[in-house]
Structure formats: structure tokens, C-alpha cells
N, C-alpha and C positions, 0 to 999 in steps of 0.2 A: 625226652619229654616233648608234648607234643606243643607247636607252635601256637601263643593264645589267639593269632591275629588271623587263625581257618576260621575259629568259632565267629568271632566279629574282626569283621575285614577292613571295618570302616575305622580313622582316627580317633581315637578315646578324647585327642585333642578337641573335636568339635561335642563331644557332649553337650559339656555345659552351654553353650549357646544354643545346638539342636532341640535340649530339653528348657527350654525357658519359655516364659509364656509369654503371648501375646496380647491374651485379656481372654475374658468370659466371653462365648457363644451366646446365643438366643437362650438356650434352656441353660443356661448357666454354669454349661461345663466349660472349665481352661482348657485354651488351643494351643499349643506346644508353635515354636518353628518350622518342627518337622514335621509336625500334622500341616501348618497353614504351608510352607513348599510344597509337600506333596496334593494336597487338594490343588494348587494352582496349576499341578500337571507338573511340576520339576521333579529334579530326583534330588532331594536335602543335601546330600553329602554332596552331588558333583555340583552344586549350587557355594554350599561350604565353603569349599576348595578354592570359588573362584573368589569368591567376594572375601577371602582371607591374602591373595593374590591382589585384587584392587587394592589394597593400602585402608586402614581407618575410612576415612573424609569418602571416598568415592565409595565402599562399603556401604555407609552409612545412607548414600543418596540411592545406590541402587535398593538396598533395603528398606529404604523409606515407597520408591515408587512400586514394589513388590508388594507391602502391606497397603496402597494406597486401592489397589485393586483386589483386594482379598474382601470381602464381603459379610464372609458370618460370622465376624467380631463385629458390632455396630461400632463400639468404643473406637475403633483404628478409623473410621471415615473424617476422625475431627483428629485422633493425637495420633495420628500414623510416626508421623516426624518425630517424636519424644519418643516413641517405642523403639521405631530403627534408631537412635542416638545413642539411647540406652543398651538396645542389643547388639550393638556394632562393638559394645566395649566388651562384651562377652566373648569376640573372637577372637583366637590364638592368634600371635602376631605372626605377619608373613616372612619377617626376617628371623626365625626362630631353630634349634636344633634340626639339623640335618634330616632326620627321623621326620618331621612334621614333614618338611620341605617334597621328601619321596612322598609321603602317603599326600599330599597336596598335589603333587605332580600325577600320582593315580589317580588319584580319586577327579582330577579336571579330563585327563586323559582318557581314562576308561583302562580295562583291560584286556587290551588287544586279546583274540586268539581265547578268552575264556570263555564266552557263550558260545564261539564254534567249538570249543571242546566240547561241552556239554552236548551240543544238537548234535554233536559227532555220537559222542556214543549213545546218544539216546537214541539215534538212528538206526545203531549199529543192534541194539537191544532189540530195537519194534523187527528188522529182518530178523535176525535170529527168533523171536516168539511168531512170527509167521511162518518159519520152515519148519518150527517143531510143529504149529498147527495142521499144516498142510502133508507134513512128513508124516504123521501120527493119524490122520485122520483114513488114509491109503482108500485104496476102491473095493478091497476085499476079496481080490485075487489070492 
């Protein structure tokens, strides 16, 4: 059987905090965590990872100065601090099953060697579709 954790790679542990909101936008749609992460230019999960790693208390302050400069929630410019308080309790604790602790350790680490694999063979793919190009195309001799 096949491994579930190809299909999604990230911790199922961070869900529930990734998918919580943060409040309504301008046009009145909910901004998730990992929508306001990723608009701020981070990556959610290696963000996750770490602030699961700071402990509650320190979690909570780096989360609060995160939301304090997020901008298209109006609501967060006055209760940022109640939001990260609140959403700080949604995260899985850092001293928790082994299994968290690795995919915490990845997810702050990165994956060494897996984007070079990728640009490898996709490398390795674009020469190959130029020689058949250039091989196939011949001068007509």
C-alpha cells in the first residue's frame, strides 16, 4: 500500500491551526492562517513547525507580531493579541509523539536533496526532448 504522507507531505498535526481563521477580509471572505502565512511571503508549514518548537508563551508573541502586520483582516490591527492567544492554543504541543517531533524537524529543516532531485531530472528530461528534437529534425541528407 501506498505511503499517505506522498499525497500530503505536510503534518496532518498542523491542520487544525493552519485551517482556522483569522477574521473576515475587506469583502468579507475568512482568511485561514495559511492563507495570512503565505500572503506574508512565508511558507505555513516551515513557519508551523517552528512556532510549535518556541513553546506556547513565545509562539503566541511571535504570532501575535505576524498578525500585527498582516493587513487585509481590518479586525487584526486592534485584536491581533486575542487572535494569536487564541490560535497559539490550536498548536500541537512540541513535546508530543515522536512522529510530530520528525515531521517538525522536516518541515523547520526542509528537504535536503529534494528540489535538486526534481531540477535533476527535469533537466535531465528538457536534454533528452532537445536531442529527439534536433535528432528528428536531420538536414535531409
Amino acid at each position: 500500500m501506498a505511503d499517505p504522507s506522498v499525497l500530503n507531505p505536510h503534518p496532518p498535526e498542523f491542520d487544525r491551526f493552519l485551517q482556522a481563521s483569522v477574521g473576515a477580509d475587506q469583502n468579507g471572505y475568512t482568511v485561514t492562517v495559511l492563507s495570512t502565512l503565505a500572503r506574508l511571503g512565508l511558507d505555513p508549514w516551515k513557519e508551523t513547525a517552528e512556532l510549535v518548537t518556541l513553546g506556547r508563551d513565545d509562539a503566541r508573541a511571535r504570532l501575535g507580531a505576524l498578525l500585527a502586520r498582516f493587513r487585509d483582516v481590518p479586525a487584526l490591527a486592534s485584536d491581533h493579541g486575542r487572535v494569536a492567544r487564541d490560535l497559539s492554543q490550536l498548536l500541537p504541543e512540541g513535546r508530543a509523539s515522536g512522529s510530530l517531533k520528525r515531521a517538525v524537524s522536516t518541515e523547520a529543516g526542509g528537504r535536503p536533496g529534494t528540489s535538486g532531485a526534481i531540477w535533476a531530472v527535469l533537466a535531465i528530461v528538457f536534454v533528452l526532448f532537445q536531442m529527439f528534437i534536433v535528432g528528428g529534425s536531420g538536414s535531409g541528407e
